[in-house]
C-alpha positions as CSV (number, residue, x, y, z in Angstrom):
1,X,-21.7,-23.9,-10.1
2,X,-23.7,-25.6,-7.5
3,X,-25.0,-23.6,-4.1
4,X,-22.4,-24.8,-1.8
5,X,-19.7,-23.8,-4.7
6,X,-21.9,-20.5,-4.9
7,X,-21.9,-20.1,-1.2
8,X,-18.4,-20.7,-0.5
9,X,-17.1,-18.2,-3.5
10,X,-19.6,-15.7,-1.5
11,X,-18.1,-16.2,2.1
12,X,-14.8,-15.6,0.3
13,X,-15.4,-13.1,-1.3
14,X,-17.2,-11.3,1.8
15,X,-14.1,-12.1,3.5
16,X,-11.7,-10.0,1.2
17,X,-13.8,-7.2,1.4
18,X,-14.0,-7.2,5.1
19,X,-10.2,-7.5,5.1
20,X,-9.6,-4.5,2.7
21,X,-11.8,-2.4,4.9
22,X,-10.4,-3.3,8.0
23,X,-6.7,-2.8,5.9
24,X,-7.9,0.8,5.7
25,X,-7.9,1.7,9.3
26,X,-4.4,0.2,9.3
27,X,-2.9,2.7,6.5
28,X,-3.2,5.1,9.9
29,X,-0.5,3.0,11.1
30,X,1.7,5.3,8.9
31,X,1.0,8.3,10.5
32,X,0.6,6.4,14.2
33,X,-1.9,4.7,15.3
34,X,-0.7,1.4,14.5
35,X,-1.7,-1.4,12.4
36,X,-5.4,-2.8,12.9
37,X,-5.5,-6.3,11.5
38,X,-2.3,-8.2,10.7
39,X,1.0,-9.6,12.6
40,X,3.3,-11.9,12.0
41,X,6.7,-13.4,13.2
42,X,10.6,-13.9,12.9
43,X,11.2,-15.8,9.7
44,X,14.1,-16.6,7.9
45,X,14.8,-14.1,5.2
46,X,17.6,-15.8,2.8
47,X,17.3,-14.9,-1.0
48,X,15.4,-18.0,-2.9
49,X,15.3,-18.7,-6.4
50,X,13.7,-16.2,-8.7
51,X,9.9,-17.2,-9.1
52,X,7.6,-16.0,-11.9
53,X,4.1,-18.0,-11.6
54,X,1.8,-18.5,-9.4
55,X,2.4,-22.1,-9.3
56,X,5.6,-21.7,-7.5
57,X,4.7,-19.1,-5.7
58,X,5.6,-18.9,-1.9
59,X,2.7,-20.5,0.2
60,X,1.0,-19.2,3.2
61,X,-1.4,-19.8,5.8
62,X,-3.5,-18.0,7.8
63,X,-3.8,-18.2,11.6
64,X,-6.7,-16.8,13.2
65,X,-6.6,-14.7,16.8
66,X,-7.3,-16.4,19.7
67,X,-9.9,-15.0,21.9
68,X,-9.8,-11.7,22.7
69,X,-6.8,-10.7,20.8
70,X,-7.6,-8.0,18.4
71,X,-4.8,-8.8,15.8
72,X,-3.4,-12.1,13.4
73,X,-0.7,-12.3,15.7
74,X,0.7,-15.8,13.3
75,X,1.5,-16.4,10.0
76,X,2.9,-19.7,9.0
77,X,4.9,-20.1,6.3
78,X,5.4,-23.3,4.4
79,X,8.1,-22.4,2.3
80,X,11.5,-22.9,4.2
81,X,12.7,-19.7,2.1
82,X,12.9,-16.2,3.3
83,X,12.5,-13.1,1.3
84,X,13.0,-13.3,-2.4
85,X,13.5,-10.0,-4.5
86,X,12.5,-11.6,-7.6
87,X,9.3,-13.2,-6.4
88,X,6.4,-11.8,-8.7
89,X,3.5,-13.7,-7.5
90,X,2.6,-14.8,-4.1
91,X,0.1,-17.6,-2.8
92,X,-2.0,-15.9,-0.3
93,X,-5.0,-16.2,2.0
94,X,-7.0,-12.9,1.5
95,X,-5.8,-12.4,-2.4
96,X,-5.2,-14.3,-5.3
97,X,-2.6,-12.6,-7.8
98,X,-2.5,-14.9,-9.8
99,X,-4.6,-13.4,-12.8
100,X,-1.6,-10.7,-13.4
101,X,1.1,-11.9,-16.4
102,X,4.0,-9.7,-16.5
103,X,4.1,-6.8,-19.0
104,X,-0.2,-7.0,-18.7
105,X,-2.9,-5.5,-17.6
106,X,-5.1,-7.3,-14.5
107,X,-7.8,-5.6,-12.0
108,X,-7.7,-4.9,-8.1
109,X,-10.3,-5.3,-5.4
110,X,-12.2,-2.4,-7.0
111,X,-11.8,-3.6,-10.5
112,X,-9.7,-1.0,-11.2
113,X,-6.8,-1.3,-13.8
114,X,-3.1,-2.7,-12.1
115,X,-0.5,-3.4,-14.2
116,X,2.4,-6.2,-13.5
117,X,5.5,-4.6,-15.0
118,X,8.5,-5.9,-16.7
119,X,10.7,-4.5,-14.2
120,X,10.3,-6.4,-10.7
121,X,10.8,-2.8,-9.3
122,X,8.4,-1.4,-11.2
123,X,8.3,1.3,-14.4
124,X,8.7,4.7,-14.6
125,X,5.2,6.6,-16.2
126,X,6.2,10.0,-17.8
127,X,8.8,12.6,-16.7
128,X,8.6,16.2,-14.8
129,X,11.8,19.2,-14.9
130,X,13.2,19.0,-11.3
131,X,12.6,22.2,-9.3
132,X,13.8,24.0,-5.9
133,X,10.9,25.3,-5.7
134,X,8.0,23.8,-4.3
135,X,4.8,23.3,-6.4
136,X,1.4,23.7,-4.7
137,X,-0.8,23.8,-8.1
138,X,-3.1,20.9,-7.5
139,X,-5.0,20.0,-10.5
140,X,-9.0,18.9,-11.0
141,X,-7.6,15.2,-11.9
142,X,-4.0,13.3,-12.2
143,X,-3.7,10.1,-13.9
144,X,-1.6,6.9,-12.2
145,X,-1.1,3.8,-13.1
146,X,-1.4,1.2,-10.8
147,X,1.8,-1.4,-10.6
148,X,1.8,-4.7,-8.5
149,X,5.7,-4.5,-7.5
150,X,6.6,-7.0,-4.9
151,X,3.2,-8.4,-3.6
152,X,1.9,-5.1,-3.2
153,X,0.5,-1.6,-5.5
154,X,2.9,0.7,-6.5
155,X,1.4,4.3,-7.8
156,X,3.7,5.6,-10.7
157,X,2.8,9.4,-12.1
158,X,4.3,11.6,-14.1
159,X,5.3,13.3,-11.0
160,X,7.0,10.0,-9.9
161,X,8.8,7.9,-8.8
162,X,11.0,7.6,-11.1
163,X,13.9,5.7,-9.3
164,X,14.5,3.3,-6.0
165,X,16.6,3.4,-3.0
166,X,17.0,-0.7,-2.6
167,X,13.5,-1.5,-2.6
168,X,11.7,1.9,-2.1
169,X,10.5,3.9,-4.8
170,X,11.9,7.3,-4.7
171,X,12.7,10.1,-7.6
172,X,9.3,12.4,-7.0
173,X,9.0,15.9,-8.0
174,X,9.1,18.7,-5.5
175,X,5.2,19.4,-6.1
176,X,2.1,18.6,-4.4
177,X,1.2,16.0,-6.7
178,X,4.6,14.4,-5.9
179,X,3.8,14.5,-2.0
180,X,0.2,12.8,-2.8
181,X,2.1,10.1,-5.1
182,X,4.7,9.5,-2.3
183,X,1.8,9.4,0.7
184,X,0.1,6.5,-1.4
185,X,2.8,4.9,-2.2
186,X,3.8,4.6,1.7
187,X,0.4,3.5,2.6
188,X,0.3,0.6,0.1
189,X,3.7,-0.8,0.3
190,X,4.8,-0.6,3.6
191,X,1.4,0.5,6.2
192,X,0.4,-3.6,5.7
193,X,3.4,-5.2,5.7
194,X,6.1,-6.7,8.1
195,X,8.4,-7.5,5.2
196,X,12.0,-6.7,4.7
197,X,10.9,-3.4,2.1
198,X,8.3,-2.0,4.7
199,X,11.0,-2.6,7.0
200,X,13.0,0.0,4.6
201,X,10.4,2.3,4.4
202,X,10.2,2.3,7.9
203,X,13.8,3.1,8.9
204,X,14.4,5.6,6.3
205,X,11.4,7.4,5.3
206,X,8.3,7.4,7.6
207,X,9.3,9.5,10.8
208,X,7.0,8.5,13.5
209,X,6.5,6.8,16.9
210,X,4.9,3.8,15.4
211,X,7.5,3.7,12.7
212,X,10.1,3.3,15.7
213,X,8.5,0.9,17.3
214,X,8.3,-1.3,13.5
215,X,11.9,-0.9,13.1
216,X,12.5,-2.0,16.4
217,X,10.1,-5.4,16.1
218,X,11.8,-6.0,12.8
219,X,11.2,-8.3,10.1
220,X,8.5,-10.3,11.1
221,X,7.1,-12.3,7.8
222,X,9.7,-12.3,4.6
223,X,6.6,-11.9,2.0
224,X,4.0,-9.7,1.7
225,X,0.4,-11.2,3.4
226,X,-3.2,-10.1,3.4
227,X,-5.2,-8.2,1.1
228,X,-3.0,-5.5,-1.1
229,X,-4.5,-1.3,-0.7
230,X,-5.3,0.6,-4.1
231,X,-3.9,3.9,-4.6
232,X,-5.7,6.9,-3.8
233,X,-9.0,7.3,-5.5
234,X,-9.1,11.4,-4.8
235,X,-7.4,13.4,-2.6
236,X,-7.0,17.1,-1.2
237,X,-4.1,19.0,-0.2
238,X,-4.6,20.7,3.6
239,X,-1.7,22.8,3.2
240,X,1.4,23.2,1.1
241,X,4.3,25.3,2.0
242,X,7.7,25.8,2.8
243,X,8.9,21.9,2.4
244,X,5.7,20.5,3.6
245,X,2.6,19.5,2.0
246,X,-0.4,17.9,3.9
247,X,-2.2,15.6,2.0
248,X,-5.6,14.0,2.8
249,X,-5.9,11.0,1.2
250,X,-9.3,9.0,-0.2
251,X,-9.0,5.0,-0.5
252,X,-11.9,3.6,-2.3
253,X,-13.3,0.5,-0.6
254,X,-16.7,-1.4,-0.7
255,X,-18.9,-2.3,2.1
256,X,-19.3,-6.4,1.8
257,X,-22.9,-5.9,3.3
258,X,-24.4,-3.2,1.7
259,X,-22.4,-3.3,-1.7
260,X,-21.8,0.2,-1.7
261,X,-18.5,2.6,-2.0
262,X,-17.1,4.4,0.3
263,X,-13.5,6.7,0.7
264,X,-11.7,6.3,3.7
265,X,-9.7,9.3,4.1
266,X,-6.3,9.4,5.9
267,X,-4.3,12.9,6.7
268,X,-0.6,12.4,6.0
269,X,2.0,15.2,6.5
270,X,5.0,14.9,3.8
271,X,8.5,16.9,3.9
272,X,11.1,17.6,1.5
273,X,14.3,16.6,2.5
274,X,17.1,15.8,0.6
275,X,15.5,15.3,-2.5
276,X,12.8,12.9,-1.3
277,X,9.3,12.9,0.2
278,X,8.8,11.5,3.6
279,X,5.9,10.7,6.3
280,X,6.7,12.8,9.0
281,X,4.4,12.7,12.1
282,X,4.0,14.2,15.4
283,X,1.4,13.6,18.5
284,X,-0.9,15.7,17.1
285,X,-0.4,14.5,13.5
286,X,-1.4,10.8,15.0
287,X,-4.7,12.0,16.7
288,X,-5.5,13.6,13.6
289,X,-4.7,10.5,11.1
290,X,-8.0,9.1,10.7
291,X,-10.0,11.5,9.0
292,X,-13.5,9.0,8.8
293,X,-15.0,8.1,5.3
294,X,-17.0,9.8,2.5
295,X,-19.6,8.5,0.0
296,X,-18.5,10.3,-2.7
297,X,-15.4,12.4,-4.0
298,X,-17.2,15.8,-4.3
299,X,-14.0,18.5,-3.7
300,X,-11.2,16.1,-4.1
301,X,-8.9,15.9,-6.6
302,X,-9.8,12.5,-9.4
303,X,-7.2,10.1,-9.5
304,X,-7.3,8.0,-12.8
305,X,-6.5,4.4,-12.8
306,X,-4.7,3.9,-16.4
């Protein structure tokens, strides 16, 4: 590789971990504050063909902000298409998806384990005894597996999800582990996204201001764009109780100058109601969303990647 191919494959690369980073601060769109980084606009979202490699993948292009705007506010799509539920790989600017091969293992940002399943929606990991009851034992570790399921990371447990609602994952278990599964899984497949399925998870299970305004604006891009979010790496349970169950979320991410780890944590509130988990978020709740970053997960709960 010569130094310009060297130097270019560095910029890159310094420019995905920028963008993962910055995605971080927009997981507390979930809980309020509103995305950070990306936008988008009205598209046409007809069904197209089933796709399977990256070579017919949908393309996209990347538009940056004018001056002073603080957001992508385009993205141009090249493919006259709209939203296709079959898609499994997607050509875009800030990650390339096309090492996954369905039914086998690839790696995400953090060179973590993510596998591409057989099923487009994804594969239930394990099963749990459904329970009235809520569950507030939290464990010293849980293990997930990491899916990529539509153009974005879907975290299956043994707590869950073990079903879907169109394109939602639902089917959790009425425990705290469930609540943590179902958090992550709302951060990585809808927090990101102006898509038709975070449109879903916006109008039926994340209660919030912010989610409002989402289902509001609509669908706004009909693929997934950016970077993709990891699961949780750790997290810690605030409180757990009644129907409702706290969670404080840690997203492992790298700093593209210093090379180092870091969590970001974000404080989602989750309650039980009718037999699913969902964000549910008040003034306060916003204000408190962002809860900074740590350098290490010292009293958090491990998350394995398998």
């Amino acid at each position: 590789m010569s130094e310009n191919d060297t130097a270019t494959a560095n910029s890159g690369r310094k420019n995905l971990l920028l963008v993962i980073a910055a995605i971080l601060l927009a997981l507390v769109l979930v809980v309020g504050l509103g995305i950070k980084l990306f936008g988008g606009h009205d598209d046409d979202t007809t069904a197209a063909p089933a796709t399977t490699r990256p070579d017919t993948a949908i393309k996209t292009s990347y538009v940056k902000p004018g001056k002073g705007e603080k957001i992508l506010r385009e993205l141009t799509l090249d493919y006259p298409n709209g939203f296709d539920p079959h898609q499994r790989h997607f050509d875009r600017q800030f990650f390339d998806d096309s090492q996954y091969e369905i039914g086998k293992y690839g790696t995400d940002i953090n060179g973590d384990p993510i596998l591409m399943p057989v099923g487009e929606n994804g594969e239930a990991f394990g099963e749990f005894k459904p329970t009235d009851k809520l569950d507030c034992t939290v464990p010293d570790e849980i293990d997930v597996q990491q899916q990529y399921v539509h153009g974005r990371v879907l975290g299956v447990s043994d707590q869950g999800p073990t079903n879907f609602e169109g394109f939602v994952p639902t089917g959790y278990a009425k425990t705290a582990v469930g609540a943590v599964i179902a958090a992550s899984n709302a951060g990585t497949m809808a927090a990101p996204y102006y898509d038709p399925i975070a449109l879903e998870y916006y109008k039926g299970y994340i209660r919030s201001k912010e989610a409002d305004k989402r289902v509001e604006l609509g669908v706004r891009t009909p693929v997934p764009h950016g970077g993709i979010l990891p699961t949780y790496a750790g997290f810690k349970i605030e409180n757990c109780g009644g129907d409702i169950v706290t969670v404080v979320g840690a997203m492992k991410a790298i700093n593209p100058n210093t090379r180092e780890y870091y969590y970001g944590l974000i404080r989602t509130p989750m309650r039980w109601e009718d037999g699913m988990w969902l964000v549910v978020v008040n003034d306060q709740d916003a204000k408190l969303a962002d809860q900074g970053t740590v350098d290490n997960l010292s009293g958090f709960t491990l998350v394995n990647k398998v």
